[in-house]
C-alpha positions in Angstrom: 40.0 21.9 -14.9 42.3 24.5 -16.4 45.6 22.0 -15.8 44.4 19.9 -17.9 44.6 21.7 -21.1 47.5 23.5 -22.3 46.3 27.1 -23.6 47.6 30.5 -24.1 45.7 33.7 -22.0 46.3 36.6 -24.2 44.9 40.6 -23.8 43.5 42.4 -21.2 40.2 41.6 -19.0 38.6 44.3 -20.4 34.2 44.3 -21.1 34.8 42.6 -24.4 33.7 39.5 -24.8 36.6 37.0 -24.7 37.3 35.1 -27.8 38.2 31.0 -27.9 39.9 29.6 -30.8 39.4 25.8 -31.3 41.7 24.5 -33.5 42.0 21.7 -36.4 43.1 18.5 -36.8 45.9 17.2 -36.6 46.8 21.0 -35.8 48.2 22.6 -32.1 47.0 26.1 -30.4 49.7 27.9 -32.8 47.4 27.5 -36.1 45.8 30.8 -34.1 48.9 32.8 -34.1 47.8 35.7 -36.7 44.4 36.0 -34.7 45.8 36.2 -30.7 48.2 38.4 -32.3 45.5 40.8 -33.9 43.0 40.5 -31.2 44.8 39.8 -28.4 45.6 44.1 -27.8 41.8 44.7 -27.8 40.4 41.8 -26.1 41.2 39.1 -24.2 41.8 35.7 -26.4 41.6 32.2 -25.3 43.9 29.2 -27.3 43.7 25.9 -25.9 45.2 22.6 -27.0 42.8 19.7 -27.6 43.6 16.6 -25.5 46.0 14.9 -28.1 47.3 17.8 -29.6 50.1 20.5 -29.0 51.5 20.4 -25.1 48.1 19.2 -23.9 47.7 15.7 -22.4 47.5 12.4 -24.7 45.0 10.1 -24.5 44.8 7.3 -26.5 41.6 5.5 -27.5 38.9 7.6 -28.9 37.9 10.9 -28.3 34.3 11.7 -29.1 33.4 15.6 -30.0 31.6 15.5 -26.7 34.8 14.7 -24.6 36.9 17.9 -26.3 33.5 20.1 -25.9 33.2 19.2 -22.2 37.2 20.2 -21.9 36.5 23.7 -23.2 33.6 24.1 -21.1 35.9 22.9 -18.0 38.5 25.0 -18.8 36.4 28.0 -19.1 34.4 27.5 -16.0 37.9 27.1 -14.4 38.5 30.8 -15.8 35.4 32.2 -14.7 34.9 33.2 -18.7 31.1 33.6 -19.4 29.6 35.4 -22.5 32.1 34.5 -25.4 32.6 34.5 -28.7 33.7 30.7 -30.0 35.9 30.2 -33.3 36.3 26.7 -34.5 37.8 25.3 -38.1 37.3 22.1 -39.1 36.8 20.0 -37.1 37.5 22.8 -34.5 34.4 23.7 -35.7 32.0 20.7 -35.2 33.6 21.0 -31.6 31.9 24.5 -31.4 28.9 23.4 -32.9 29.2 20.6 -29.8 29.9 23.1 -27.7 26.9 25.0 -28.6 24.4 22.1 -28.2 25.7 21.8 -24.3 26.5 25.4 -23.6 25.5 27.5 -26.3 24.1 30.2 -23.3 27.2 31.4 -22.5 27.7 32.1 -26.1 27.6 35.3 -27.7 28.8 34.4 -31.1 30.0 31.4 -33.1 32.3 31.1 -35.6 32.7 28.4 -38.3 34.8 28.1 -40.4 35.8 25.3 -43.2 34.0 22.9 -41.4 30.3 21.4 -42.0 27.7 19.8 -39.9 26.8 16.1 -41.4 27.7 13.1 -39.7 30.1 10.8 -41.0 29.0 8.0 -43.9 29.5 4.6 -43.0 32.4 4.9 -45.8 33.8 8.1 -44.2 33.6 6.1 -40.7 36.0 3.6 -42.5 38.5 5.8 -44.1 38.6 7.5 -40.5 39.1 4.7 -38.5 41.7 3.3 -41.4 43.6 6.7 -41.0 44.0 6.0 -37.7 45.5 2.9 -37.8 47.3 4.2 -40.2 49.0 6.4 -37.9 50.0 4.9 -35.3 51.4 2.2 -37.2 53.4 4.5 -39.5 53.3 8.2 -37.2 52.2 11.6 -38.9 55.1 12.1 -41.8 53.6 10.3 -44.7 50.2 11.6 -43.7 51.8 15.2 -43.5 53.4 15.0 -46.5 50.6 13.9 -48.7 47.8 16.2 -47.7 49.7 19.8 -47.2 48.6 21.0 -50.3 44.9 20.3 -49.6 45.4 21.9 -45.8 47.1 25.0 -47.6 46.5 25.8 -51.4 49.6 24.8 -53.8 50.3 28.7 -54.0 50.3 29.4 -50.6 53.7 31.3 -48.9 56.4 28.7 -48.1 56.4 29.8 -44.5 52.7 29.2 -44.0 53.5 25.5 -45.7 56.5 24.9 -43.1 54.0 25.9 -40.4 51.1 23.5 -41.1 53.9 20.9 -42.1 55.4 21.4 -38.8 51.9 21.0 -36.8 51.3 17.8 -38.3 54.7 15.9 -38.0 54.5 17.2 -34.2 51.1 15.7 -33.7 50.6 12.9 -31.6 50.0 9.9 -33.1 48.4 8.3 -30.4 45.7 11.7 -30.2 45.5 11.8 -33.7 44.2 8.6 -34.1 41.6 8.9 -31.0 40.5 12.2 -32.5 39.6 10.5 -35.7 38.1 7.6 -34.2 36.2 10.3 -32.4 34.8 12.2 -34.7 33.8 9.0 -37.3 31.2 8.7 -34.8 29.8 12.5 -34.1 26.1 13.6 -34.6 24.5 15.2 -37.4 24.7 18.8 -36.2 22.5 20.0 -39.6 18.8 20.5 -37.1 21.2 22.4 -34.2 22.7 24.9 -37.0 18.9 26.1 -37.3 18.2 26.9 -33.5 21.8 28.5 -33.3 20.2 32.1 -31.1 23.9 34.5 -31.6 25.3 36.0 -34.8 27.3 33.3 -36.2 29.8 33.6 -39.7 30.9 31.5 -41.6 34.2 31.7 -43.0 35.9 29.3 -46.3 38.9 29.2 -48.5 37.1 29.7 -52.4 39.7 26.6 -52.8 39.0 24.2 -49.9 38.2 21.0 -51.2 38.1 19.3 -47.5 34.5 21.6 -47.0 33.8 23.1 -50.0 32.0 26.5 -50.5 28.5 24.8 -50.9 29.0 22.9 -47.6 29.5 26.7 -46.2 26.8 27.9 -48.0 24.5 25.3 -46.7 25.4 26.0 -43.1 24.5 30.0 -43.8 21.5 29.0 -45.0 20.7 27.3 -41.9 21.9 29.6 -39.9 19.3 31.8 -38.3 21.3 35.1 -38.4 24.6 34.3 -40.2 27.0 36.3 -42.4 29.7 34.3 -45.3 33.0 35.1 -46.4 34.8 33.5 -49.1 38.2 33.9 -48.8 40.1 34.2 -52.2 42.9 32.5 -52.8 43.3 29.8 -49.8 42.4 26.6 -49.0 41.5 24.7 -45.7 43.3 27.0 -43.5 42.6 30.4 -44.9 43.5 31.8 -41.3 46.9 30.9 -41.7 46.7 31.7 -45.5 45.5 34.8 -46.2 45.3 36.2 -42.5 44.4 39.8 -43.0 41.3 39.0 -45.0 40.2 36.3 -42.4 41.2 38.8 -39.7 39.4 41.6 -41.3 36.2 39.5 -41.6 36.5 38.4 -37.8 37.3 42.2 -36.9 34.0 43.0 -38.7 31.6 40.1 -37.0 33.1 40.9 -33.8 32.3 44.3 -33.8 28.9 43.4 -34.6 28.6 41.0 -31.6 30.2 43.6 -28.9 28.0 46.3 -30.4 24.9 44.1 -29.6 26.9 43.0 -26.1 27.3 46.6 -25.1 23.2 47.5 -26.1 
């Protein structure tokens, strides 16, 4: 239900297909602010917090991909939003890919964007679940400080650095940690990518070494009818980074999709 998540309800109702942003982690519903801002005039634009993130309830634990997909679907039944375009980034985006596999009907495009489809090696499982002790014994500030300049390039604006800083030193520890433990266990989402029926694009920051270009690559290959941007000059986050090229790429896919809509 709709109470459950926090979220922001931007634009107008208007024959456009909606579009919902699912955020990163250990990120909140404002990592989306330079997209509701651009899109929110035309269409209308959906930002929820995860469970564990932002003003959206904590529950510690662990919270498997399937849980945060089922809250998106909830909260969009609860808004009587069908035939939408999702956007996820890391692992926003293997929640979207989630969200395909239970309700990719409703969908009328997916976005990807510096994420990737493997499951998670039984080293990665460890370094996940280590993490997560990790912070909730210490909280997000060490954690924060050490990977900023792999979630935003070196050169990125200082603003955009205090931003993501900011996100991550708000986070809850207690989410944080359930989201990793989480996602150490997801599927492989590699065979899905290849019955994916809508448009999809895939975007990536040339400098992201969290999910490289060739991870992107890879999932536009296996993407039935896919387009890829590389975005010059940004890392993990190249929304927040270089916005108007990230916007300009969404403006152009979206187009696409609500010329197909309106056919």
């Amino acid at each position: 239900m709709s109470e459950f998540l926090a979220f922001d309800d931007h634009g107008p109702h208007s024959s456009l297909p909606p579009l919902v942003l699912v955020h990163g982690h250990p990120f909140d519903r404002t990592m989306w602010a330079p997209q509701a801002a651009a899109f929110g005039a035309a269409r209308r634009v959906i930002v929820p917090d995860l469970r564990g993130y932002g003003a959206s309830p904590v529950v510690p634990g662990s919270t498997p991909l399937s849980v945060f997909a089922r809250d998106i679907e909830a909260l969009l039944d609860d808004l009587g939003v069908d035939g939408f375009v999702l956007a996820g980034l890391s692992m926003g985006g293997q929640i979207a890919m989630e969200c395909y596999d239970r309700f990719g009907d409703r969908m009328r495009g997916l976005v990807l964007a510096d994420t990737f489809p493997a499951a998670e090696s039984e080293d990665g499982k460890a370094v996940r679940n280590a993490m997560a002790d990790r912070l909730l014994r210490e909280g997000m500030r060490g954690y924060a400080d050490e990977v900023l300049e792999r979630m935003v390039a070196p050169y990125a604006e200082e603003a955009v650095k205090a931003h993501v800083h900011r996100m991550m030193t708000s986070a809850p520890p207690e989410g944080a940690a359930a989201a990793l433990r989480g996602r150490a266990e997801r599927p492989d989402y590699r065979a899905l990518l290849t019955r994916v029926a809508v448009p999809a694009l895939v975007v990536v920051g040339a400098d992201d070494t969290y999910t490289p270009v060739a991870d992107a690559e890879a999932m536009h290959a296996a993407l039935p009818d896919s387009t890829l941007v590389v975005i010059e000059r940004a890392a993990h986050l190249p929304n927040l980074e270089r916005a108007q090229e990230f916007n300009a790429a969404l403006a152009a896919f979206l187009s696409r999709v609500d010329a197909t809509a309106a056919a």
